[in-house]
Short mmCIF file of the C-alpha atoms (twelve columns), coordinates in Angstrom:
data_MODEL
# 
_entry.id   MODEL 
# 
loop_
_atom_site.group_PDB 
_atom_site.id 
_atom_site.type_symbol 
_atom_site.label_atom_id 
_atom_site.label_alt_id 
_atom_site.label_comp_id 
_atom_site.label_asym_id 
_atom_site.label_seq_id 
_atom_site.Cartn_x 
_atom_site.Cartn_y 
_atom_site.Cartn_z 
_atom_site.pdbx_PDB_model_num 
ATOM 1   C CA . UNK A 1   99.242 84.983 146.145 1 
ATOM 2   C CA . UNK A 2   95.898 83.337 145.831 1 
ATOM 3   C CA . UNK A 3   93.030 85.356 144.276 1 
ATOM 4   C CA . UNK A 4   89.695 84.242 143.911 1 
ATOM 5   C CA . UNK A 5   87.703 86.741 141.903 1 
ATOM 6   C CA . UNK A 6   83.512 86.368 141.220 1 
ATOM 7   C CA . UNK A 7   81.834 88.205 138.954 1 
ATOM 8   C CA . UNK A 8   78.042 87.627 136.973 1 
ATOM 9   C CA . UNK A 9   76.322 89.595 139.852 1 
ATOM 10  C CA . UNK A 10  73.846 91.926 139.036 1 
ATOM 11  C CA . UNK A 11  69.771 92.597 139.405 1 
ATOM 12  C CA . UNK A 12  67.685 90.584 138.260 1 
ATOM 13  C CA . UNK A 13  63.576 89.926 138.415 1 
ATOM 14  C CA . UNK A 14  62.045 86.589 140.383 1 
ATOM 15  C CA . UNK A 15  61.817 83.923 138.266 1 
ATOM 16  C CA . UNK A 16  65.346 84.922 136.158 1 
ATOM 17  C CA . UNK A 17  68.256 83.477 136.193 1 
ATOM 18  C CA . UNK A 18  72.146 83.974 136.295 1 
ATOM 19  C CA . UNK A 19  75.279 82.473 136.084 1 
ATOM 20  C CA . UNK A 20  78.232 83.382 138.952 1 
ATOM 21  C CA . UNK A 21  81.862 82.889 138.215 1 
ATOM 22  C CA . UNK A 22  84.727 82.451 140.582 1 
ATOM 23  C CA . UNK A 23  88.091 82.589 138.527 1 
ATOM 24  C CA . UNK A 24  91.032 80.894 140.650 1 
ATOM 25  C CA . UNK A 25  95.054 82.295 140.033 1 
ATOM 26  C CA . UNK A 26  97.907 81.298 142.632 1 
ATOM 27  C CA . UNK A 27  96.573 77.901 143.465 1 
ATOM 28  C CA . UNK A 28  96.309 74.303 141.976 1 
ATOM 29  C CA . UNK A 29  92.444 74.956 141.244 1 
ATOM 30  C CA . UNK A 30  92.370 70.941 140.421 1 
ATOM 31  C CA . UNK A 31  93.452 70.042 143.879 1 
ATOM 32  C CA . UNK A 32  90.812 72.417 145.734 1 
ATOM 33  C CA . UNK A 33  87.261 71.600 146.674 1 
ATOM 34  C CA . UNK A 34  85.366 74.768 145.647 1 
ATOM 35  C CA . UNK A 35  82.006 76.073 147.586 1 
ATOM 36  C CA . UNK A 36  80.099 79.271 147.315 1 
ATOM 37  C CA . UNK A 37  78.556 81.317 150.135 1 
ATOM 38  C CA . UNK A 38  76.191 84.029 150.510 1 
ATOM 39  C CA . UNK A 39  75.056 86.927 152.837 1 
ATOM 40  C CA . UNK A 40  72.162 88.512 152.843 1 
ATOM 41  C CA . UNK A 41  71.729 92.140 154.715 1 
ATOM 42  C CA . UNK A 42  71.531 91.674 158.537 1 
ATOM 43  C CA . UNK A 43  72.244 87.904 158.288 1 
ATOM 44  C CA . UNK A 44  75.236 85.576 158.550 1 
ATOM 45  C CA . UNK A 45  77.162 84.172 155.849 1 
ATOM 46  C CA . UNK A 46  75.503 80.881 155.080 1 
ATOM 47  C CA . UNK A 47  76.936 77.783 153.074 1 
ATOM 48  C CA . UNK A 48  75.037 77.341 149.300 1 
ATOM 49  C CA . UNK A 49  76.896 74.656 147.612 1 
ATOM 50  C CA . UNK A 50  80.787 73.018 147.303 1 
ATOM 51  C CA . UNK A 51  81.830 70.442 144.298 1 
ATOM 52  C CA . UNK A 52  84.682 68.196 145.051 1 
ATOM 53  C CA . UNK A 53  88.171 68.670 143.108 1 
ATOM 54  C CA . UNK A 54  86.934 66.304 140.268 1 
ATOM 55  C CA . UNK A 55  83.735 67.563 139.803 1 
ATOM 56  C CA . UNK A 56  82.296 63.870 140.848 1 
ATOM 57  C CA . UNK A 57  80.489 65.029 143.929 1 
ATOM 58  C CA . UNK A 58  78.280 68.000 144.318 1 
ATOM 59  C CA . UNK A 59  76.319 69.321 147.607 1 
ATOM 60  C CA . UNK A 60  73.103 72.102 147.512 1 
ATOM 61  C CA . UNK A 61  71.482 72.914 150.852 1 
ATOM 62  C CA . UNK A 62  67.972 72.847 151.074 1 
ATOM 63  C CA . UNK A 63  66.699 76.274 150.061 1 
ATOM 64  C CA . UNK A 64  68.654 75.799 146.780 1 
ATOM 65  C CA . UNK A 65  68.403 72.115 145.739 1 
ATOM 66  C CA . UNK A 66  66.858 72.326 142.247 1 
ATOM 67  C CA . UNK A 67  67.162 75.633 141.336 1 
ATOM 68  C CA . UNK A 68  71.138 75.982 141.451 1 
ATOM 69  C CA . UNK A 69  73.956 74.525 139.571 1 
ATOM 70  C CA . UNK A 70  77.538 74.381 140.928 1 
ATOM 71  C CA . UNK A 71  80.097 73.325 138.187 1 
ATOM 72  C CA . UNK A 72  83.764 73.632 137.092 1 
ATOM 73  C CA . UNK A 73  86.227 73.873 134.598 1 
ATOM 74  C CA . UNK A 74  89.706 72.745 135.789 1 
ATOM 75  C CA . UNK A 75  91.523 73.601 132.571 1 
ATOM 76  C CA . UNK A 76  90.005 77.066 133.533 1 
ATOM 77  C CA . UNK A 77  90.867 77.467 137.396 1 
ATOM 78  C CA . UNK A 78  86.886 78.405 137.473 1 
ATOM 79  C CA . UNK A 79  83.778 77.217 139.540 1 
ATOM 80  C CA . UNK A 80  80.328 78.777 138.654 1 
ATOM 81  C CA . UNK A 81  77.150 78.831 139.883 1 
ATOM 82  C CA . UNK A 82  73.652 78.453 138.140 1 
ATOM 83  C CA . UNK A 83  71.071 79.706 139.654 1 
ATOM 84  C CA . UNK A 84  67.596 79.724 138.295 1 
ATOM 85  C CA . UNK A 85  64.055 80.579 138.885 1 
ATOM 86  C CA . UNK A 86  65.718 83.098 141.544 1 
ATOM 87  C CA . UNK A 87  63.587 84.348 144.214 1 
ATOM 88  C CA . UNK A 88  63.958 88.001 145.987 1 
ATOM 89  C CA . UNK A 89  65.354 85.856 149.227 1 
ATOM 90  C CA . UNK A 90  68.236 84.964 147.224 1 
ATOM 91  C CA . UNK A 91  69.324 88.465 147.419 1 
ATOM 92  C CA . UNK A 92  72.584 88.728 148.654 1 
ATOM 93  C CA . UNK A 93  76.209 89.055 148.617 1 
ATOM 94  C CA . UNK A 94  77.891 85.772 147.019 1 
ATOM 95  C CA . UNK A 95  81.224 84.244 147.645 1 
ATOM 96  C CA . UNK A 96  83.237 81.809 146.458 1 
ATOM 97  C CA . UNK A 97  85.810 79.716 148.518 1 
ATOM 98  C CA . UNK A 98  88.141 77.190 148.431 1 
ATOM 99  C CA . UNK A 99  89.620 74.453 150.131 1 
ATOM 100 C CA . UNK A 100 92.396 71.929 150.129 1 
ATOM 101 C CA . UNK A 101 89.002 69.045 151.237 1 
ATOM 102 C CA . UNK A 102 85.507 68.293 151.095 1 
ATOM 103 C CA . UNK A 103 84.692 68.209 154.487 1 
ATOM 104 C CA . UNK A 104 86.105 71.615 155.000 1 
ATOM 105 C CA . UNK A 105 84.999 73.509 152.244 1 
ATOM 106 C CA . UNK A 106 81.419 74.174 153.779 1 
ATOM 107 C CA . UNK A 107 82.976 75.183 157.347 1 
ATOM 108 C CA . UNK A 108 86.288 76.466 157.029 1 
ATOM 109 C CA . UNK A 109 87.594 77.439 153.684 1 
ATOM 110 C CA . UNK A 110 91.040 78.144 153.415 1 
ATOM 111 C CA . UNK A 111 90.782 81.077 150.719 1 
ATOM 112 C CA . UNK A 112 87.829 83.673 149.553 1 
ATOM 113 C CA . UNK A 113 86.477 85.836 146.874 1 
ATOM 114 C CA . UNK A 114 85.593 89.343 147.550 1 
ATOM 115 C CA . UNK A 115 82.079 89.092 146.632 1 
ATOM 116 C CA . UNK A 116 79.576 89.819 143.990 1 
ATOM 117 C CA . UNK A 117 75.774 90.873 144.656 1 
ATOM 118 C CA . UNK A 118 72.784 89.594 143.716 1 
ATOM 119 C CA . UNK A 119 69.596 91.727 143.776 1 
ATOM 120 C CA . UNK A 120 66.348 89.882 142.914 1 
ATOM 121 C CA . UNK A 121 63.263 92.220 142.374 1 
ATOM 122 C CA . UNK A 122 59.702 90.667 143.389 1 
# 
């Protein structure tokens, strides 16, 4: 079966910086458009960032653009995240997903990580 597992979560203060990992098993990882989420306490899961299959195209919404990093490594069936100069909004719950497109990778991904947190401290 498909497994998507995240990890590189932890506490950290404003201003730091850490990298999120999404390893991919059960699935051609080259053939999937990857995307990470996040959800803070009280709020909906929101839409950070997706890379297309061959890492050519990349996509940040607003709040992010600049300070995070999606990438890939296709002969490693893993997607990470960069994020930098982290503020304590940025606290949350983060998930990876997948998805056989682009278009659907930010509104309907097909599979999902559990989850890793991210605590920033002001």
């Amino acid at each position: 079966q498909v497994q998507l597992v995240e990890s590189g979560g932890g506490l950290v203060q404003a201003g730091g910086s850490l990298r999120l990992s999404c390893a991919a098993s059960g699935l051609t990882f080259s053939r999937y458009a990857m995307g990470w989420f996040r959800q803070a306490p009280g709020k909906e899961r929101e839409f950070v960032a997706r890379i297309s299959w061959s890492d050519s195209s990349t996509y940040y919404v607003d709040s992010v653009k600049g300070r995070f990093t999606i990438s890939r490594d296709n002969a490693k069936n893993t997607v990470y995240l960069q994020m930098s100069s982290l503020k304590p909004e940025d606290t949350a719950v983060y998930y990876c997903a997948a998805a056989p497109s682009w278009a659907t990778v930010a509104t309907s991904p097909k599979y999902w990580g559990q989850g890793t947190q991210v605590t920033v401290s002001s």
